[in-house]
C-alpha positions as a Markdown table, in Angstrom:
| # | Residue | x | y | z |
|---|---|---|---|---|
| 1 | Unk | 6.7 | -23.9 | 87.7 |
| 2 | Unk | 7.5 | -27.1 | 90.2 |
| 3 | Unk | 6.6 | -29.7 | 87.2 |
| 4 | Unk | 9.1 | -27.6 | 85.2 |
| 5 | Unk | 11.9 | -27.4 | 87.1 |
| 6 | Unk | 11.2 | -31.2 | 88.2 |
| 7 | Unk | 11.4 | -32.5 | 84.8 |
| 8 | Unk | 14.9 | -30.9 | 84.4 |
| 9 | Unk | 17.0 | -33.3 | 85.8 |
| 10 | Unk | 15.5 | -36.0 | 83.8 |
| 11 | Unk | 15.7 | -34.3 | 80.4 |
| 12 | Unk | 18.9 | -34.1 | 80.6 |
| 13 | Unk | 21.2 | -37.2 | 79.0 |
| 14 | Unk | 23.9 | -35.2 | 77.9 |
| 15 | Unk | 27.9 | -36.4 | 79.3 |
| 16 | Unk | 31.2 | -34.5 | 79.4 |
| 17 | Unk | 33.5 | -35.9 | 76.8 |
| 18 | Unk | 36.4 | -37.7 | 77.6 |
| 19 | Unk | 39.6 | -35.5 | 78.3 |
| 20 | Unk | 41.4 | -38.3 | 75.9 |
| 21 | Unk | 38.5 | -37.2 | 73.1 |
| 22 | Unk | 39.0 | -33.6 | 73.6 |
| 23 | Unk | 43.1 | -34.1 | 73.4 |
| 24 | Unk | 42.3 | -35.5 | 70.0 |
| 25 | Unk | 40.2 | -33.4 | 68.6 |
| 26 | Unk | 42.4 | -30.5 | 69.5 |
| 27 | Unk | 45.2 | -32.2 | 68.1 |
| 28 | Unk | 43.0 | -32.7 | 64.6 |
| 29 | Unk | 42.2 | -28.8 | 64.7 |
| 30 | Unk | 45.8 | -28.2 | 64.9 |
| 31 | Unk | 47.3 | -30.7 | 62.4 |
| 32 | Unk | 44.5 | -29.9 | 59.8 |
| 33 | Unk | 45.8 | -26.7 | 59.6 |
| 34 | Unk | 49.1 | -27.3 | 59.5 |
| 35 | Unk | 47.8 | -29.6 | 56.5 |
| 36 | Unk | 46.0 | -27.4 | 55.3 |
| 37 | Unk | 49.5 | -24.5 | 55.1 |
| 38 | Unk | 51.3 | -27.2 | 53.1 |
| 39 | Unk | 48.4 | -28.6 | 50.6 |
| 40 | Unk | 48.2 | -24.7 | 49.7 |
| 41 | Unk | 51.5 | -24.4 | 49.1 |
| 42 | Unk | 51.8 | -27.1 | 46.5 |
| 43 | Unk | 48.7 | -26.0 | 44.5 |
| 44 | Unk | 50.7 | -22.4 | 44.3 |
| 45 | Unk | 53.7 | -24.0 | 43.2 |
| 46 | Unk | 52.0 | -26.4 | 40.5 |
| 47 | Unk | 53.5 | -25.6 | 37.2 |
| 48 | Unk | 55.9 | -23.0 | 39.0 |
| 49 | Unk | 59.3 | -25.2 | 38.4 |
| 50 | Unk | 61.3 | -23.4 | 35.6 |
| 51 | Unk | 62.7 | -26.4 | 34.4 |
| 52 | Unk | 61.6 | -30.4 | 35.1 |
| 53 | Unk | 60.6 | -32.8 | 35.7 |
| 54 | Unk | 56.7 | -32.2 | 36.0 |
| 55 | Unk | 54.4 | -34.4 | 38.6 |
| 56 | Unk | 52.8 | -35.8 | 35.2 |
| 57 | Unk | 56.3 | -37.1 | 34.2 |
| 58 | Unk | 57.3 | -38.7 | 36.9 |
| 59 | Unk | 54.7 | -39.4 | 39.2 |
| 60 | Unk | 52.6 | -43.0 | 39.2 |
| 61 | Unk | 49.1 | -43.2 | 40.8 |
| 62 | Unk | 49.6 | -45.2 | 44.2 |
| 63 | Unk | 46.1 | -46.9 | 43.8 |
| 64 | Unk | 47.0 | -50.0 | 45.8 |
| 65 | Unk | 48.4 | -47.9 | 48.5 |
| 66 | Unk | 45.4 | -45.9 | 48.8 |
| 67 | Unk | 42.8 | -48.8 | 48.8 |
| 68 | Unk | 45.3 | -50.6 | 51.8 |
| 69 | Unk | 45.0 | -47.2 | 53.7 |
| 70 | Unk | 41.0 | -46.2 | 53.0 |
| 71 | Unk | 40.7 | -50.1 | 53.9 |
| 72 | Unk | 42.6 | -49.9 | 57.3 |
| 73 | Unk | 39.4 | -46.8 | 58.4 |
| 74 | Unk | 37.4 | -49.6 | 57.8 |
| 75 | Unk | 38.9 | -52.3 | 60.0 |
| 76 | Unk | 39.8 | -49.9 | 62.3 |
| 77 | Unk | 35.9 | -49.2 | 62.8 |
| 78 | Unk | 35.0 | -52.7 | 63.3 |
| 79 | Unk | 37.8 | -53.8 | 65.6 |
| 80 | Unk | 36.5 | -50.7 | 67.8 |
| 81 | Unk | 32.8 | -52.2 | 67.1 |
| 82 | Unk | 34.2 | -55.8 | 68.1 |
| 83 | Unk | 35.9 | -54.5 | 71.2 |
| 84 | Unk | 32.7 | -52.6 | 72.6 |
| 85 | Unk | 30.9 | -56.0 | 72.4 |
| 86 | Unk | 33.8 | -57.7 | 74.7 |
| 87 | Unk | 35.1 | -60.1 | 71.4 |
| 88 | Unk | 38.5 | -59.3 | 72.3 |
| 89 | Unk | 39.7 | -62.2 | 70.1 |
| 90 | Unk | 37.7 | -60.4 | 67.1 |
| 91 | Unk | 39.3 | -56.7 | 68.3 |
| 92 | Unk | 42.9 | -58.2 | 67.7 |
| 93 | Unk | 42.4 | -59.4 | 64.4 |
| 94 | Unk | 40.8 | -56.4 | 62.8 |
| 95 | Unk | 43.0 | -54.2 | 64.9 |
| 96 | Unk | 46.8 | -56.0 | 63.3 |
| 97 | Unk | 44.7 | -55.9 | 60.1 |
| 98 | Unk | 44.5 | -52.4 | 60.3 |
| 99 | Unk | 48.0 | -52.4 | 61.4 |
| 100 | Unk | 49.3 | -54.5 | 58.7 |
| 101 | Unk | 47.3 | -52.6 | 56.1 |
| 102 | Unk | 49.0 | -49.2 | 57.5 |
| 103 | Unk | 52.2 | -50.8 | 56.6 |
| 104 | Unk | 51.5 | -51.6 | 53.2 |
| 105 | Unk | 50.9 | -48.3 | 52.5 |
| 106 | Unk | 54.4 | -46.7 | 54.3 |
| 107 | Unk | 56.1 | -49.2 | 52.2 |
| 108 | Unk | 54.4 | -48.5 | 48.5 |
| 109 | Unk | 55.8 | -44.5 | 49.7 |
| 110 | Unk | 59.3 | -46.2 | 50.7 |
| 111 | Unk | 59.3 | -48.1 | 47.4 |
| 112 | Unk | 58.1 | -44.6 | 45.3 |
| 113 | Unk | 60.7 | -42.5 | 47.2 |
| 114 | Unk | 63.3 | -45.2 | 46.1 |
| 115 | Unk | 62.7 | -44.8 | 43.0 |
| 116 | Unk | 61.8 | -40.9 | 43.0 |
| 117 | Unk | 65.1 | -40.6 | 44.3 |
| 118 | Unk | 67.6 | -43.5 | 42.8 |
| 119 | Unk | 66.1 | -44.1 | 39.4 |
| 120 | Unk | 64.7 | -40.4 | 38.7 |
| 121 | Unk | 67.1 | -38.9 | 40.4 |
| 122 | Unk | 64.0 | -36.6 | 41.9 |
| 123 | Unk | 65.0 | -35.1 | 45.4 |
| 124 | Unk | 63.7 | -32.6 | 47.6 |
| 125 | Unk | 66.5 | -29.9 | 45.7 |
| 126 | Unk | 65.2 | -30.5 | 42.1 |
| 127 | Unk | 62.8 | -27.7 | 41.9 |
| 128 | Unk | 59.6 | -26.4 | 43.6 |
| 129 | Unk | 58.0 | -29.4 | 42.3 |
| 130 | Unk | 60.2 | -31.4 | 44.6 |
| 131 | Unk | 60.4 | -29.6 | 47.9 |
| 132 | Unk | 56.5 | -29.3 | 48.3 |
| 133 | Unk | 56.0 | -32.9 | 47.2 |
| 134 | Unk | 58.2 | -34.4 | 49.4 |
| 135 | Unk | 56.8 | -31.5 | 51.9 |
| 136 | Unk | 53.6 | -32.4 | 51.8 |
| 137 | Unk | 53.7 | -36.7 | 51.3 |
| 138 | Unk | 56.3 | -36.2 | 53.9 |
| 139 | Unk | 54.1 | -34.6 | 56.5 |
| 140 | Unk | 51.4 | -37.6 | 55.7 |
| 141 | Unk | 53.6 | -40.4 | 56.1 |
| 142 | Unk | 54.9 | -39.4 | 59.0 |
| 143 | Unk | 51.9 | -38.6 | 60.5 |
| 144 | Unk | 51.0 | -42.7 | 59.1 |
| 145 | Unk | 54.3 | -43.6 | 60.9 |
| 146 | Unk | 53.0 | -42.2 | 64.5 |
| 147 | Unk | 49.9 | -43.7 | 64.4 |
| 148 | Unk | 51.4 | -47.0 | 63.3 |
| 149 | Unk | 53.6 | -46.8 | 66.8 |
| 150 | Unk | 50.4 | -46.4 | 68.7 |
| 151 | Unk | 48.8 | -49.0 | 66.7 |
| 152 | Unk | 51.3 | -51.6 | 67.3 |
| 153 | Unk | 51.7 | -50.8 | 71.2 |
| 154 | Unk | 48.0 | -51.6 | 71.3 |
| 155 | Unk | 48.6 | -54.4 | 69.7 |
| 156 | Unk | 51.4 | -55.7 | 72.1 |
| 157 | Unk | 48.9 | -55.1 | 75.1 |
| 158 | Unk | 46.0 | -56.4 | 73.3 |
| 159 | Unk | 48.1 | -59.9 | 72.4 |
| 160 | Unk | 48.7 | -60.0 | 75.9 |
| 161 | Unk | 45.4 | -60.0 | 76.9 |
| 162 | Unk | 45.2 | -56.7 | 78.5 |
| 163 | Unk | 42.4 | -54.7 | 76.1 |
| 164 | Unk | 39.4 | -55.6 | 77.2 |
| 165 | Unk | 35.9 | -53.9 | 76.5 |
| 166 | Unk | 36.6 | -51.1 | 79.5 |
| 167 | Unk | 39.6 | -50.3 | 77.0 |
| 168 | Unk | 37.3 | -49.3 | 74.3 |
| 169 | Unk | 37.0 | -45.6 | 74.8 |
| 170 | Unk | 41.1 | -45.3 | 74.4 |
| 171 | Unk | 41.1 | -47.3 | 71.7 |
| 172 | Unk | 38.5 | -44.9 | 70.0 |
| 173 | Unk | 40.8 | -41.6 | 70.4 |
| 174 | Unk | 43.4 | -43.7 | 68.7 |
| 175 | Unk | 41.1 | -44.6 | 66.2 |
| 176 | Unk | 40.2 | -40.8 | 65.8 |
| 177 | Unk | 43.3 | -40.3 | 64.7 |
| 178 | Unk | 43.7 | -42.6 | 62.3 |
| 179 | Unk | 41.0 | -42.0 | 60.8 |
| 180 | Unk | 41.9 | -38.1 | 60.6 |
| 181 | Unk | 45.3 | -39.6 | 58.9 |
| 182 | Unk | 42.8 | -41.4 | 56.4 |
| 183 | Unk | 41.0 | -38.4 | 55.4 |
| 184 | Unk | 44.2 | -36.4 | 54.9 |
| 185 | Unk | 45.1 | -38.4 | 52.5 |
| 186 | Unk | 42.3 | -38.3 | 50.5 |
| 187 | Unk | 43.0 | -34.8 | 50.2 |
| 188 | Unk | 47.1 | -34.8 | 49.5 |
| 189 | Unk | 46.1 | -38.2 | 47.2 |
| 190 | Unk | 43.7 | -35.5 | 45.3 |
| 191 | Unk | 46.3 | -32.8 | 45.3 |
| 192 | Unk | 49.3 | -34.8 | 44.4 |
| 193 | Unk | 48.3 | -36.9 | 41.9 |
| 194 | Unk | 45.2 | -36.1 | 40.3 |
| 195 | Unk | 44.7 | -31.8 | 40.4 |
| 196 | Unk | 48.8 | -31.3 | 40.1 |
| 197 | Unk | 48.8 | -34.0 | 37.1 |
């Protein structure tokens, strides 16, 4: 019973998680669903409009867009890996490539809501089709938007010198983030324009 209870203190390797890593992943629970409220109410309302246009007549597949944004997880990933190591040099390049490659894909939506709205003449008023698509794109970009902010005030202090490898575990619930921004859109890209086509 003594070699028992003396081996306990040794078995154990486990460490309470951050308070910045909890934050997040509450944040996640409660965004998914509110994600999850407004991707169900577009697949209801597919087909639903009584008169057009339809997502098939008017919508365009935003493939560059989505490569730019499943491309920014990526960097974002390595610029995390790069900081950990102490290449803090490394950590600001992938980290304003992520930035930059977040801002790509805010402007391919700007330029498709410009011409939604000034060439189609397709507002948020049109019909269902319109209210949950602008609803539910909307809610993504700005969620994108946010984390671009946060992105970019890293960036300031990591130009500056001041992110350094003790850095690395805030950088990581910012990364948590956007990579929970990344995943959404794999699911509105999904909804949006391939199911609702």
């Amino acid at each position: 019973m003594s070699t028992t209870s003396a081996a306990l203190p040794n078995e154990g390797t486990w460490a309470v998680p951050s308070r910045g890593k909890i934050g997040m992943v509450s944040l996640i629970i409660a965004e998914s669903a509110i994600f999850l409220i407004f991707v169900a109410a577009y697949i209801f309302y597919i087909g639903k409009s009584p008169d057009g246009p339809t997502p098939k007549q008017i919508l365009t597949i935003p493939i560059f867009a989505t490569i730019c944004l499943l491309s920014s997880s990526i960097t974002m990933h390595f610029a995390i890996s790069a900081l950990r190591k102490g290449s803090s040099g490394v950590f600001n390049l992938l980290w304003i490539l992520t930035l930059a490659l977040g801002a790509i894909f805010i402007a391919a939506t700007a330029r498709e809501w410009h011409h939604l709205i000034a060439v189609e003449n397709f507002t948020i008023q049109t019909n269902l089709f319109g209210t949950t698509y602008y609803s539910l794109v909307g809610l993504h970009a700005s969620h994108v938007i946010v984390g671009l902010i946060l992105l970019a005030i890293v960036t300031v202090f990591g130009l500056a010198g001041k992110v350094r490898r003790e850095h690395s575990e805030r950088c990581e619930v910012i990364a948590m983030y956007w990579h929970f921004v990344d995943a959404v859109w794999v699911v509105v890209f999904t909804v949006v324009y391939i199911v609702g086509r």
